[in-house]
C-alpha positions in Angstrom: -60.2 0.4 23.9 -61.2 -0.4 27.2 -63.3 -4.2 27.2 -65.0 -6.0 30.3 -66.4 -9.5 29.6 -68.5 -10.7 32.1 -69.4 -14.9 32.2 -70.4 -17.9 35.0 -73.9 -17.0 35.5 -76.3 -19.3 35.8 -79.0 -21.0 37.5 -77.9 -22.7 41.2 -80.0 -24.1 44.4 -80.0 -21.9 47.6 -76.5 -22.8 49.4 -74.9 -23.4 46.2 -71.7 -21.3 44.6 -70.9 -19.9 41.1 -67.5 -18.0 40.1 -68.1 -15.2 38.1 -65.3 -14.2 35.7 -64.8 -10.7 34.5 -62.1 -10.8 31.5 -60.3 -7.4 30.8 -58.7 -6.2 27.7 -57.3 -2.8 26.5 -56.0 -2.4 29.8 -53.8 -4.2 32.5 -55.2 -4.9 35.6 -53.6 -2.6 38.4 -54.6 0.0 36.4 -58.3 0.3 37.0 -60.3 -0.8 40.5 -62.7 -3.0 39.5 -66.2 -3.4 40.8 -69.2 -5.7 41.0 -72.1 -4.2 40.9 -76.1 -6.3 40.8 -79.5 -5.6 39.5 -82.6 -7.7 40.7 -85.5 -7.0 38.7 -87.5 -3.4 39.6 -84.5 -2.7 41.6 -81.9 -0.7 41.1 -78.0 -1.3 40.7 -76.3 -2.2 43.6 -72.3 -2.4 44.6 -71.5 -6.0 45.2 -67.3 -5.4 45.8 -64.9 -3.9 45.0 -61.1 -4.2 44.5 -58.7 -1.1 44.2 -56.2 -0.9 41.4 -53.3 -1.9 43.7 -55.2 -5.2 44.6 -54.5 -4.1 48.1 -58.4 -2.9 48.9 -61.9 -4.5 49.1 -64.8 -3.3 50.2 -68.0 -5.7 50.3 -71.3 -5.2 51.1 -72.9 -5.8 54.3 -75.3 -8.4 52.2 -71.9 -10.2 51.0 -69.6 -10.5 53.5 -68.4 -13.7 54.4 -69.8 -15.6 51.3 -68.6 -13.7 48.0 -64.8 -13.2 47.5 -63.1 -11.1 44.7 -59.5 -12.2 43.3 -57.3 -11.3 40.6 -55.4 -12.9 38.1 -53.1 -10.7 36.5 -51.8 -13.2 34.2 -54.9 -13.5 32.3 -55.9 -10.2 33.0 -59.3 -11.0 34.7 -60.9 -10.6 37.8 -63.3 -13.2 39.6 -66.3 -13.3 42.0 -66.7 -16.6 44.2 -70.1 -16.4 45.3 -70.7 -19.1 48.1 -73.7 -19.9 50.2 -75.9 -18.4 47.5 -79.8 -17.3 48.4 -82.5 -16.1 46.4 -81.6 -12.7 47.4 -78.8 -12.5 45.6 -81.0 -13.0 42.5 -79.8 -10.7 39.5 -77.7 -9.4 36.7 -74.4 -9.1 38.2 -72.1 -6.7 36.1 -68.3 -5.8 36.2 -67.1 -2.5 36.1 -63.8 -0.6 35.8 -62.6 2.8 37.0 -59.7 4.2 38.7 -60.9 4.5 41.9 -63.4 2.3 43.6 -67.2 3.7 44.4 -70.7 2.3 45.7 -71.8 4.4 43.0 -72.5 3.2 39.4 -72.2 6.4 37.9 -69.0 6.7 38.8 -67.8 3.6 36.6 -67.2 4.8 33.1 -66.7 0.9 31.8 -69.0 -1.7 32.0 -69.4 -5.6 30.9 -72.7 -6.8 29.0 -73.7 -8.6 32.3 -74.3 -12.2 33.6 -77.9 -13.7 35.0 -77.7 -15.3 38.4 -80.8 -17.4 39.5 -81.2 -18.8 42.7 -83.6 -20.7 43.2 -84.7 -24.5 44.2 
């Protein structure tokens, strides 16, 4: 059975950082890509990242790039967001997601972790 944890929210002042941990079980990681996806409140979902199954791909978005990094840890079987140079934009519930190919679609993740609040805000 397929299980994604997600953890590390939390509340943080503009220009601050926060890892986000997304802790896998029933599967190994190289199996699944693994996505990041965000909602802000009356907004819908958005794709954060995300990292193919081979670890070899990312794609951020635009909004993203150059601050937020995703890794891997195949060891412990989770996956992490380093979120850097944080602003009130980036505001939300931030959910993992796991499927075998990567998408900027949500629908097109069939697993998903409970989710993790991230406040920006001074």
């Amino acid at each position: 059975q397929v299980q994604l944890v997600d953890s590390g929210g939390g509340l943080v002042q503009p220009g601050g950082s926060l890892r986000l941990s997304c802790a896998a079980s029933g599967f190994t990681m190289g199996t699944y890509a693994i996505g990041w996806f965000r909602q802000a409140p009356g907004k819908e979902r958005e794709a954060v990242v995300c990292l193919s199954s081979s670890g070899g791909s990312t794609n951020y978005a635009d909004s993203v790039k150059g601050r937020f990094t995703i890794s891997r840890d195949n060891a412990n079987n989770t996956v992490y967001l380093q979120m850097n140079s944080l602003k009130p934009e980036d505001t939300g519930v931030y959910y993992c997601a796991a499927d075998f190919l990567c998408s900027s679609y949500s629908y097109e993740f069939d697993y998903w972790g409970q989710g993790t609040q991230v406040t920006v805000s001074s």
